[in-house]
Biopython code that builds the backbone (N, CA, C, O; Angstrom):
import numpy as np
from Bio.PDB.StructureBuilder import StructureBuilder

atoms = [
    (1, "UNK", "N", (-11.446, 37.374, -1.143)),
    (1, "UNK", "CA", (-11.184, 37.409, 0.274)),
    (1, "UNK", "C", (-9.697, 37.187, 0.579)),
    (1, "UNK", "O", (-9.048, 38.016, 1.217)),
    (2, "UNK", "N", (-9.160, 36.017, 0.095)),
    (2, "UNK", "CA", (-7.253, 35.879, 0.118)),
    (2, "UNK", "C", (-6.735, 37.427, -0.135)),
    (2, "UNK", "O", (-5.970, 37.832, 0.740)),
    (3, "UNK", "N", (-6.957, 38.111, -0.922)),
    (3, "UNK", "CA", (-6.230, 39.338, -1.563)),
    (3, "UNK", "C", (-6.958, 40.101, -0.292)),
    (3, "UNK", "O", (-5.987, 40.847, -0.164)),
    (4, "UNK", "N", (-7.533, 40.390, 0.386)),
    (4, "UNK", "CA", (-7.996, 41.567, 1.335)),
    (4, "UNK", "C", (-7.283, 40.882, 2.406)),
    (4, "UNK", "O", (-6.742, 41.688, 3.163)),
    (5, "UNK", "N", (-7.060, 39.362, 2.797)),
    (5, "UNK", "CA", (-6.265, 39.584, 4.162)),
    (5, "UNK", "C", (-4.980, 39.201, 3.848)),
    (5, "UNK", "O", (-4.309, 38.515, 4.619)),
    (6, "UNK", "N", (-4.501, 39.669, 2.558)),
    (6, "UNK", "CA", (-3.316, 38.982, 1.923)),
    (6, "UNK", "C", (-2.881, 40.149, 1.269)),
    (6, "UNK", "O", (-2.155, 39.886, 0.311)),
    (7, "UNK", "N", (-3.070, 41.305, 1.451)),
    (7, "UNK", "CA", (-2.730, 42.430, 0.323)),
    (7, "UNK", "C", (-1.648, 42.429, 0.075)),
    (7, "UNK", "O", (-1.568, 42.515, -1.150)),
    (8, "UNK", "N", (-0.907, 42.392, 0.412)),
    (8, "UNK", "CA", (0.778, 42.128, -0.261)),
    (8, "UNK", "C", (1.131, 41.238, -1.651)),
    (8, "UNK", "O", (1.901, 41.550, -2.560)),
    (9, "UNK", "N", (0.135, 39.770, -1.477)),
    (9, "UNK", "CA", (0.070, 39.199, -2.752)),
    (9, "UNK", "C", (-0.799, 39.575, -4.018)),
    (9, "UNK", "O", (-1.886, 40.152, -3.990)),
    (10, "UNK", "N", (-0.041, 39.091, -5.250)),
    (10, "UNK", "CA", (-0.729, 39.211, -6.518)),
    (10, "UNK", "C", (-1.900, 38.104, -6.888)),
    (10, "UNK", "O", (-2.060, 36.958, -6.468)),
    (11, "UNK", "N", (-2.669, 38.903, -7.851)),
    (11, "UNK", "CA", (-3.663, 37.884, -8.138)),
    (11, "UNK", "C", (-3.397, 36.406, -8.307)),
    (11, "UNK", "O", (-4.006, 35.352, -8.124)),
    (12, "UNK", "N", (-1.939, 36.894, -8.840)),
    (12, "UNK", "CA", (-1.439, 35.426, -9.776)),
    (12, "UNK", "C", (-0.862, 34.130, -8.208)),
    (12, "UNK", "O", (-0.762, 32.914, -8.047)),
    (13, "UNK", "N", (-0.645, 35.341, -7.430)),
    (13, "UNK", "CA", (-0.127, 34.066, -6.238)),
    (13, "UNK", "C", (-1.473, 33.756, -5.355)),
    (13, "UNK", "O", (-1.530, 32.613, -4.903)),
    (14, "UNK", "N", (-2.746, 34.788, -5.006)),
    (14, "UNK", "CA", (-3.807, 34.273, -4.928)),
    (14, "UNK", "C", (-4.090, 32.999, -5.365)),
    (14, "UNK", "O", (-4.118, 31.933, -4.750)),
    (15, "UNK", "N", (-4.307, 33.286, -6.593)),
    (15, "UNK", "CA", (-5.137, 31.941, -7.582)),
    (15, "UNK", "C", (-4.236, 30.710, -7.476)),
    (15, "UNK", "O", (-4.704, 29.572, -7.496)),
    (16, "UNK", "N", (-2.941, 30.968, -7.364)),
    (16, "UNK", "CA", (-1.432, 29.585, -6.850)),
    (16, "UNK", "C", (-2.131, 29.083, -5.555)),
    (16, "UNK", "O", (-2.591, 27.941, -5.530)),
    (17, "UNK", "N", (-2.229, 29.966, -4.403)),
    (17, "UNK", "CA", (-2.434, 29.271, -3.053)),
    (17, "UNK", "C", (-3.575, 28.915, -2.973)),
    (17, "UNK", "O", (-3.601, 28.017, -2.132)),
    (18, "UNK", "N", (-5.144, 29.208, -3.600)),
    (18, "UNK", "CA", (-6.130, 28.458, -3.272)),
    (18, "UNK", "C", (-6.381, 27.865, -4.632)),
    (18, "UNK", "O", (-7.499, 27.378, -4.461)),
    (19, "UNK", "N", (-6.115, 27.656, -5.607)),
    (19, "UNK", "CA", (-6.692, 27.312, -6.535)),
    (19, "UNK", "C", (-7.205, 25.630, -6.405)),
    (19, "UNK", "O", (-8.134, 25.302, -7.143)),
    (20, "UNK", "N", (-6.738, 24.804, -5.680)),
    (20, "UNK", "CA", (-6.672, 23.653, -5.229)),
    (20, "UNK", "C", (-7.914, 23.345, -4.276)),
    (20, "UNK", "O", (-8.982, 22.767, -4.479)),
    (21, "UNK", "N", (-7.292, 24.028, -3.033)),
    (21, "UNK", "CA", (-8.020, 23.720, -1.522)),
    (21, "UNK", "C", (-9.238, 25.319, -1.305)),
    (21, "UNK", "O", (-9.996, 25.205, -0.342)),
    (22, "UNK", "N", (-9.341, 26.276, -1.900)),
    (22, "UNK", "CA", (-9.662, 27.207, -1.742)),
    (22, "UNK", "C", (-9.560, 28.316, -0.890)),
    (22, "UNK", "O", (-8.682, 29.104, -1.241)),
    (23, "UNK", "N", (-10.187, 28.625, 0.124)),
    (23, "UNK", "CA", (-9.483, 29.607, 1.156)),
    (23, "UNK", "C", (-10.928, 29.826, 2.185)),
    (23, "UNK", "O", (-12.085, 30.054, 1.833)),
    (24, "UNK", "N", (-10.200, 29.612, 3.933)),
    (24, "UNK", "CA", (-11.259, 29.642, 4.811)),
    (24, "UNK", "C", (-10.972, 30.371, 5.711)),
    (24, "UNK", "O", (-10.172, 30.036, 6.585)),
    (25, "UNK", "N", (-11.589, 31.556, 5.678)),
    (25, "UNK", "CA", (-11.791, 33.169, 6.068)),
    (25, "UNK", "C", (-12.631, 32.933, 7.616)),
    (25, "UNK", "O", (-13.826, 32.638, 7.639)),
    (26, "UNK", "N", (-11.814, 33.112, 8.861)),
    (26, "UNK", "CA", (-12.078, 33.591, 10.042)),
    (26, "UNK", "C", (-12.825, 34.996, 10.495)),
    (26, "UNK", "O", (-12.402, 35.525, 11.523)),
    (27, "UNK", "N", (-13.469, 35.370, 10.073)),
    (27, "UNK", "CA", (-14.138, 36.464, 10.490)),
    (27, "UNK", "C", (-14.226, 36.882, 11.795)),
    (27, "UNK", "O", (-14.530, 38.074, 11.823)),
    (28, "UNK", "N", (-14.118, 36.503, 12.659)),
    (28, "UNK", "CA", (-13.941, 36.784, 14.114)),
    (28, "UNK", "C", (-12.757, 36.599, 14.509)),
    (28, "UNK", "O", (-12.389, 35.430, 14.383)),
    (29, "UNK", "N", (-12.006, 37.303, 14.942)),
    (29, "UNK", "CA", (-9.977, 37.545, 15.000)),
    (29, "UNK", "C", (-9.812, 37.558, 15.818)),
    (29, "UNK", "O", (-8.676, 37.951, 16.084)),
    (30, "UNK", "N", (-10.889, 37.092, 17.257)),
    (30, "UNK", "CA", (-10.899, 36.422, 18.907)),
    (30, "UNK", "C", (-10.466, 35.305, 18.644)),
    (30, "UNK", "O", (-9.304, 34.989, 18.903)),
    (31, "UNK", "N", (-11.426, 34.407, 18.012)),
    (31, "UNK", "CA", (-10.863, 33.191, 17.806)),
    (31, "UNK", "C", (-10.400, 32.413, 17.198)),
    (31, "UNK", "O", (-10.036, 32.926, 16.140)),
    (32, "UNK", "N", (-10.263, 31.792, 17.220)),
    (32, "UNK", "CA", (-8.927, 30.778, 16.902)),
    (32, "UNK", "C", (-9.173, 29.230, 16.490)),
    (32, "UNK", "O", (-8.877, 28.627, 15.459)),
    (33, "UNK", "N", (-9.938, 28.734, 17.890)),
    (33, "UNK", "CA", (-9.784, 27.341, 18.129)),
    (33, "UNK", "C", (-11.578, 27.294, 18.342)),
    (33, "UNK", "O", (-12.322, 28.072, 18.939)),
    (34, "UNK", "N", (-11.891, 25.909, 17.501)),
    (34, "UNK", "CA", (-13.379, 25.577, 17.714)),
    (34, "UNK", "C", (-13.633, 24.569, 18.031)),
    (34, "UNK", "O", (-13.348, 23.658, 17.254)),
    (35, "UNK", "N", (-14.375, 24.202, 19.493)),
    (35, "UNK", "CA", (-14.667, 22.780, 19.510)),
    (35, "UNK", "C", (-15.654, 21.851, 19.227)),
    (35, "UNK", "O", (-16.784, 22.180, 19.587)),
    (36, "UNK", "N", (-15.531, 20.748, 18.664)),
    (36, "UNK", "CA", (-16.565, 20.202, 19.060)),
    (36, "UNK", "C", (-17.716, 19.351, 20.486)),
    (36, "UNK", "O", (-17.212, 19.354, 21.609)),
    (37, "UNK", "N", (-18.217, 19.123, 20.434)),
    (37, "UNK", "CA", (-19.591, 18.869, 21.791)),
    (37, "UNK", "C", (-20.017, 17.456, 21.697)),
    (37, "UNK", "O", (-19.996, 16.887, 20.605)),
    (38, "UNK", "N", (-20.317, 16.990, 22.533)),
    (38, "UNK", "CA", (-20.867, 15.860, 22.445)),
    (38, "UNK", "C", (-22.504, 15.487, 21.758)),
    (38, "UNK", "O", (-23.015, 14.392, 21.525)),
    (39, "UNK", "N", (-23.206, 17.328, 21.503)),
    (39, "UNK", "CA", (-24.518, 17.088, 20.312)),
    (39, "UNK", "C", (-23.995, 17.834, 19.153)),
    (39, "UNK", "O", (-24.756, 18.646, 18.628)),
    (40, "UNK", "N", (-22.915, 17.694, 18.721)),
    (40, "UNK", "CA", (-22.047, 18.528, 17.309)),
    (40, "UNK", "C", (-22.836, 17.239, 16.567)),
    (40, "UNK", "O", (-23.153, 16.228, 17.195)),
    (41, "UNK", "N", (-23.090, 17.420, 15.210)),
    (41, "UNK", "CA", (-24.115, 16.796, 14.529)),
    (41, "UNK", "C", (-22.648, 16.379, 13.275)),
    (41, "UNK", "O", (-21.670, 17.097, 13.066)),
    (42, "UNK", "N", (-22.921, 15.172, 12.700)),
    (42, "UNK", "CA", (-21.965, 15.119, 11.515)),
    (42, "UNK", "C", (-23.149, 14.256, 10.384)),
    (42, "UNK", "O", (-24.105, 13.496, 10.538)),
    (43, "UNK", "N", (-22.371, 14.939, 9.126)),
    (43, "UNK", "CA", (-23.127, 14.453, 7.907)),
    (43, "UNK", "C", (-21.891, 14.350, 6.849)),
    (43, "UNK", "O", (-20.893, 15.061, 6.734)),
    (44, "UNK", "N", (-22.350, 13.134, 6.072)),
    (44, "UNK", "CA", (-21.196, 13.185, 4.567)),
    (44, "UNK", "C", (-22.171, 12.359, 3.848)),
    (44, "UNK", "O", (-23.167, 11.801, 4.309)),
    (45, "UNK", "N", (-21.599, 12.372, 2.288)),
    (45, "UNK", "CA", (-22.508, 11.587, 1.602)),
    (45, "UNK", "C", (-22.764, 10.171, 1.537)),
    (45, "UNK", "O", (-21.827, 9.373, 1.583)),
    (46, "UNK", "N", (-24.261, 9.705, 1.407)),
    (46, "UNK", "CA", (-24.484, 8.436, 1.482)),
    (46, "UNK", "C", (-23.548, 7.380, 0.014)),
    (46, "UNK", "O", (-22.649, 7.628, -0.789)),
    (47, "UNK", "N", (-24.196, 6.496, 0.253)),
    (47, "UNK", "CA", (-23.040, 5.738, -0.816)),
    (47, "UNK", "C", (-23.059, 5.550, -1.585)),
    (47, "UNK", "O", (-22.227, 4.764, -2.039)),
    (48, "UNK", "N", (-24.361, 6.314, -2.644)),
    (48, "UNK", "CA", (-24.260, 6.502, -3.730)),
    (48, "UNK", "C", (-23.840, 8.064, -3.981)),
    (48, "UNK", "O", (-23.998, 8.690, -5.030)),
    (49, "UNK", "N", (-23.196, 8.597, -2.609)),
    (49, "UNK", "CA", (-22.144, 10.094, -3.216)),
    (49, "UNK", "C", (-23.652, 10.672, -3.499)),
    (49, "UNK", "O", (-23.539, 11.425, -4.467)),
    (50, "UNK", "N", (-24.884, 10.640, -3.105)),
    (50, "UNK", "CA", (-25.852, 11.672, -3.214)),
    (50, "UNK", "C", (-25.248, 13.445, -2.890)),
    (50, "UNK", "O", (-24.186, 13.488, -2.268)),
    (51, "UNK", "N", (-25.888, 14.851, -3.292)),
    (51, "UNK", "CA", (-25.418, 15.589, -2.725)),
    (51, "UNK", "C", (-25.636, 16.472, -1.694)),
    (51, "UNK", "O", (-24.972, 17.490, -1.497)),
    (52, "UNK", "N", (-27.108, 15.859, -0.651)),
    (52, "UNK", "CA", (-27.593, 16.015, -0.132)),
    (52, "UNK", "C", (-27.065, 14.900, 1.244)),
    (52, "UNK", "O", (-27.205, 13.680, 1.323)),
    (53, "UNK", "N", (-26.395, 15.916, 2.278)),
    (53, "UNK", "CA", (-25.717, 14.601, 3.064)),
    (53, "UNK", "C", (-26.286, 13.809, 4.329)),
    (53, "UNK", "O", (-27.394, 14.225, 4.668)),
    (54, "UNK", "N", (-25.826, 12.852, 5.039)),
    (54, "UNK", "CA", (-27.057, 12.608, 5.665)),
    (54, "UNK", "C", (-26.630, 11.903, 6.895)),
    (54, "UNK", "O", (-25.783, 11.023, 6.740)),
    (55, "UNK", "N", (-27.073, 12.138, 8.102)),
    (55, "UNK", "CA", (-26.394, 12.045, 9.490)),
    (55, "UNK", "C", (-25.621, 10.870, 10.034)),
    (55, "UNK", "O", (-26.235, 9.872, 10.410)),
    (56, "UNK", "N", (-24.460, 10.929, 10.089)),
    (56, "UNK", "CA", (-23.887, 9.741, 10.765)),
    (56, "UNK", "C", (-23.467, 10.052, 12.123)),
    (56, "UNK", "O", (-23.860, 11.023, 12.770)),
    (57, "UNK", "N", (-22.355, 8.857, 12.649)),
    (57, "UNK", "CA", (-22.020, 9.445, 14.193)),
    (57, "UNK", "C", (-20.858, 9.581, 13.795)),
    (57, "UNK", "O", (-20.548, 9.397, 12.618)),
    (58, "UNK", "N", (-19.676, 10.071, 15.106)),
    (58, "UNK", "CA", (-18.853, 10.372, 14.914)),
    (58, "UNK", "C", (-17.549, 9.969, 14.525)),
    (58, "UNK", "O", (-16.615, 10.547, 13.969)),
    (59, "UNK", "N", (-17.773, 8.558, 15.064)),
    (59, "UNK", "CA", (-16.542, 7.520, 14.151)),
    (59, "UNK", "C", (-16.936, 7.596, 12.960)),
    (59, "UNK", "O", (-16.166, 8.404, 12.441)),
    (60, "UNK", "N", (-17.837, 7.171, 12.018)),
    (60, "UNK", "CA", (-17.970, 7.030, 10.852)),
    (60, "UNK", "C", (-17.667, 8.230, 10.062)),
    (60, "UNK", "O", (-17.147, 7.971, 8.977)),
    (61, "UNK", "N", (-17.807, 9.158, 10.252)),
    (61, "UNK", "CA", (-17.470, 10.692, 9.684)),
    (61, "UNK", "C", (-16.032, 10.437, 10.190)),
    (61, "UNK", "O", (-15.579, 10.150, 9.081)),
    (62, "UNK", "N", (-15.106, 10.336, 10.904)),
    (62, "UNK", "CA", (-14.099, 10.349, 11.053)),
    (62, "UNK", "C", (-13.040, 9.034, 10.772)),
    (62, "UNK", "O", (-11.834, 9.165, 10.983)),
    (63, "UNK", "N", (-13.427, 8.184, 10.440)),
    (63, "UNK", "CA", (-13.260, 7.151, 9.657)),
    (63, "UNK", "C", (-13.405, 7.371, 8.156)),
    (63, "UNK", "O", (-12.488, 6.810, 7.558)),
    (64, "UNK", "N", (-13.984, 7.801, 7.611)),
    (64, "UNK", "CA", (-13.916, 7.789, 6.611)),
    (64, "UNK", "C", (-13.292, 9.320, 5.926)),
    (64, "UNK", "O", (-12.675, 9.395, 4.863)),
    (65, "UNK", "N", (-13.593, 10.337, 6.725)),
    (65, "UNK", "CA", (-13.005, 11.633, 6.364)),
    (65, "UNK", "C", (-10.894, 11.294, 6.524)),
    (65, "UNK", "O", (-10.099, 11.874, 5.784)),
    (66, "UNK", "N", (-10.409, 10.169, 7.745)),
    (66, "UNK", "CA", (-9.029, 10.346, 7.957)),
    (66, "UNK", "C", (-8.314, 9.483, 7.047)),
    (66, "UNK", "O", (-7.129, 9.672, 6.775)),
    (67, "UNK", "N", (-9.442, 7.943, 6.267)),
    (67, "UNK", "CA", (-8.857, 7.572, 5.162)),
    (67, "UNK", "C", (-8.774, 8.097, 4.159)),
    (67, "UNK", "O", (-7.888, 7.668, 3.420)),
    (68, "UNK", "N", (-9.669, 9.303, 3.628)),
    (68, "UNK", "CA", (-9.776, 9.824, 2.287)),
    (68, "UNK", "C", (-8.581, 10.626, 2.519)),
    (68, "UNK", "O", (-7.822, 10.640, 1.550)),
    (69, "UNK", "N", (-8.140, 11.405, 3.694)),
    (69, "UNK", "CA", (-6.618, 12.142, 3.982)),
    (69, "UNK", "C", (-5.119, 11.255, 3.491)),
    (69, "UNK", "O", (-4.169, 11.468, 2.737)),
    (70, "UNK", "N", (-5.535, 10.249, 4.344)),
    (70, "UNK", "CA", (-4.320, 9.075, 4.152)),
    (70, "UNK", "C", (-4.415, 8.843, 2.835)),
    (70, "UNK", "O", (-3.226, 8.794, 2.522)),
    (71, "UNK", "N", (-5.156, 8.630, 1.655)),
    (71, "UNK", "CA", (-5.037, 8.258, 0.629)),
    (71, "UNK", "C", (-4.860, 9.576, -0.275)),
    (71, "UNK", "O", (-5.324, 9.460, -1.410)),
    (72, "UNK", "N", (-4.316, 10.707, 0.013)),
    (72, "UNK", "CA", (-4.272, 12.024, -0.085)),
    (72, "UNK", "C", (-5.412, 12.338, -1.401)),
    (72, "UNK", "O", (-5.333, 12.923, -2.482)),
    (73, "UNK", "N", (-6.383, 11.678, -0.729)),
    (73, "UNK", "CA", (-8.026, 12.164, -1.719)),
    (73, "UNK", "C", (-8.684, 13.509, -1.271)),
    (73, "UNK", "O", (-9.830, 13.396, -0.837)),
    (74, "UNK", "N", (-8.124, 14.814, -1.309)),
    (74, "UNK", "CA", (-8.298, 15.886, -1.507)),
    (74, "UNK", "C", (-9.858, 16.230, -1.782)),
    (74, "UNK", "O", (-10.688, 16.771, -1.052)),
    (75, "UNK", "N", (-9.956, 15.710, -3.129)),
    (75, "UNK", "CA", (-11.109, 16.029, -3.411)),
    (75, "UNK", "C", (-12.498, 15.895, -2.967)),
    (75, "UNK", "O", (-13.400, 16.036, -3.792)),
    (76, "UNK", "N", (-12.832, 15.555, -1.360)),
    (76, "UNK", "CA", (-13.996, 14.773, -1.349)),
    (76, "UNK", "C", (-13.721, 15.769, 0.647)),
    (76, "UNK", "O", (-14.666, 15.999, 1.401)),
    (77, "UNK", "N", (-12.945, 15.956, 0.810)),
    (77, "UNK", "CA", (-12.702, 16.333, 1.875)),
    (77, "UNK", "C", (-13.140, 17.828, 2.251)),
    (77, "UNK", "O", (-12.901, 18.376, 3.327)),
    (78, "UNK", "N", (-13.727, 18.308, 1.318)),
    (78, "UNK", "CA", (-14.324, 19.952, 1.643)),
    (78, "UNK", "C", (-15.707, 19.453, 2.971)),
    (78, "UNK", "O", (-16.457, 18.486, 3.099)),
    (79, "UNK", "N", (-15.484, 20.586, 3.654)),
    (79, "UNK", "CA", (-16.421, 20.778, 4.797)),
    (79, "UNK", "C", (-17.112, 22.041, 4.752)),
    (79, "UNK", "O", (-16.700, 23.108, 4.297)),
    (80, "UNK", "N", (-18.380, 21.733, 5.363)),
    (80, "UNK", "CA", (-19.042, 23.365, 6.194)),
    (80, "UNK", "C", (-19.696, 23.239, 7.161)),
    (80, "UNK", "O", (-20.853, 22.841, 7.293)),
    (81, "UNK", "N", (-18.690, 23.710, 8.146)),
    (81, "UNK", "CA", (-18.964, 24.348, 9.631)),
    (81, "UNK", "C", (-19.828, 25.061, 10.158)),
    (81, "UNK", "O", (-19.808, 26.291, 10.197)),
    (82, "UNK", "N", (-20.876, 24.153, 10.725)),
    (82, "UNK", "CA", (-21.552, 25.605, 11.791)),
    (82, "UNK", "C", (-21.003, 25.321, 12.763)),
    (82, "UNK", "O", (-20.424, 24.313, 13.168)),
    (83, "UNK", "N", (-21.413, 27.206, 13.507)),
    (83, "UNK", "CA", (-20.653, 27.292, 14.791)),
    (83, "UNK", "C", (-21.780, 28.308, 15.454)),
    (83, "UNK", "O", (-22.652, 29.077, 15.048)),
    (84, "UNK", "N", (-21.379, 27.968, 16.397)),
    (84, "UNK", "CA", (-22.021, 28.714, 18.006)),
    (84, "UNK", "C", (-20.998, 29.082, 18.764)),
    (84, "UNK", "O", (-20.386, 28.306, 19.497)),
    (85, "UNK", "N", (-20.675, 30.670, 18.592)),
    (85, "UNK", "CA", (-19.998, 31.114, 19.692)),
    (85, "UNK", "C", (-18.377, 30.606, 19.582)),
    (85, "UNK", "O", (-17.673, 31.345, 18.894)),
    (86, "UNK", "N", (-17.739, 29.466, 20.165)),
    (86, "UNK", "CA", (-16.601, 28.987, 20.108)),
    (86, "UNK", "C", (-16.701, 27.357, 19.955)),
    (86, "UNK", "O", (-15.768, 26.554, 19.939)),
    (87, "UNK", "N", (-18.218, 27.086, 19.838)),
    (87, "UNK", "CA", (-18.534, 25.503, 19.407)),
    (87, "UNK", "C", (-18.885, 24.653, 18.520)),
    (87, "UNK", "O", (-19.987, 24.234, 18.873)),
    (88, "UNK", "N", (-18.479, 24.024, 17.296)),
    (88, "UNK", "CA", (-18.861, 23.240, 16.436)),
    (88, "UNK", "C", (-20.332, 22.718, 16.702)),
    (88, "UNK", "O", (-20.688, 21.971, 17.614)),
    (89, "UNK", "N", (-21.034, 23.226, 15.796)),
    (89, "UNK", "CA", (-22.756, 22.463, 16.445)),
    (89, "UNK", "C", (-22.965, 21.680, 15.088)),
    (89, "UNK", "O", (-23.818, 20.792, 15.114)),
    (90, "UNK", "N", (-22.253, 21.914, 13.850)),
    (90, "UNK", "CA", (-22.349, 20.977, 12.767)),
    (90, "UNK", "C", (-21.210, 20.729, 11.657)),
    (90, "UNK", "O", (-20.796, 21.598, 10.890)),
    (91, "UNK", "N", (-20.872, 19.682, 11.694)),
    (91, "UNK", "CA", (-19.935, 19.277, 10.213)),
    (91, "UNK", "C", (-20.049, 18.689, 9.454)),
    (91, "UNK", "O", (-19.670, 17.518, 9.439)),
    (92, "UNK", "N", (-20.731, 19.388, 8.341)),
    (92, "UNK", "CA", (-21.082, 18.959, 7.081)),
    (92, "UNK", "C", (-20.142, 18.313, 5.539)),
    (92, "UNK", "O", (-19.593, 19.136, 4.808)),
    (93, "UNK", "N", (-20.080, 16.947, 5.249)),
    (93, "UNK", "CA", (-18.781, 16.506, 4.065)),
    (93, "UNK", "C", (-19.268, 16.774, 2.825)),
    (93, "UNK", "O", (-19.834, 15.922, 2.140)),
    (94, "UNK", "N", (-19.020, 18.321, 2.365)),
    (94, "UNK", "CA", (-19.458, 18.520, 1.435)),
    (94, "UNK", "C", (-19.603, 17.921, -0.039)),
    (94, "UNK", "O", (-18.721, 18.478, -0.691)),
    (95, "UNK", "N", (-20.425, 16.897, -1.001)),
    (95, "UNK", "CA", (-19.800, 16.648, -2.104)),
    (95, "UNK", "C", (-20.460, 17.267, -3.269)),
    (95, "UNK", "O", (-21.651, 17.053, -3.492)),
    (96, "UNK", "N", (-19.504, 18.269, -4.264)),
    (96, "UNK", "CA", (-19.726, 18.684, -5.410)),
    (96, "UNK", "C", (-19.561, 17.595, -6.215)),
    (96, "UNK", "O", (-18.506, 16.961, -6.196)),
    (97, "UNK", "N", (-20.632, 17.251, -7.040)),
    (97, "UNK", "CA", (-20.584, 16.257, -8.524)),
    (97, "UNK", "C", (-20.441, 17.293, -9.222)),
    (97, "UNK", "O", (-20.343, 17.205, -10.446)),
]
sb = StructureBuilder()
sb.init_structure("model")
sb.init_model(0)
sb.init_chain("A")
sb.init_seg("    ")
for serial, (resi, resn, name, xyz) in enumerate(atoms, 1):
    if name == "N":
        sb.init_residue(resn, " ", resi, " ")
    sb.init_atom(name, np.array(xyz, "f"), 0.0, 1.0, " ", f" {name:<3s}", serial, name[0])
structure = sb.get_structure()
């Protein structure tokens, strides 16, 4: 997907720019900006890092998602977004073991 909205670059600078963080493809080129709602749902893993995640509120997902940033812990910080239209209805803290 990088190389189709990136055609100018080589494989080799592909695999440089996501090889890390990976790459998150907008499919709709209206928008832009997504918000979240006051029933946007949040989940990350419980505390034994299960990989099945499991509902918190919104400080706690954001508490703990802005220290793992500050401590530049990369690895734990992958997400997946559902969306409605132009609205966040879920944010999921993805964890790969």
């Amino acid at each position: 997907m990088y190389l189709q909205d990136n055609p100018r670059s080589t494989q080799e600078e592909a695999e440089s720019v996501t090889e890390e963080f990976g790459y998150i493809r907008n499919i709709d080129k209206q928008i832009r900006w997504f918000t979240t709602t006051q029933d946007t749902e949040y989940y990350m893993p419980d505390a034994s890092m299960s990989v099945e995640p499991i509902k918190v509120d919104y400080s706690t997902f954001e508490m703990t998602m802005t220290d793992a940033i500050y401590r530049n812990d990369f690895s734990i910080t992958f997400v997946r977004l559902t969306v409605s239209g132009e609205y966040i209805i879920k944010i999921e803290w993805v964890f790969h073991p």
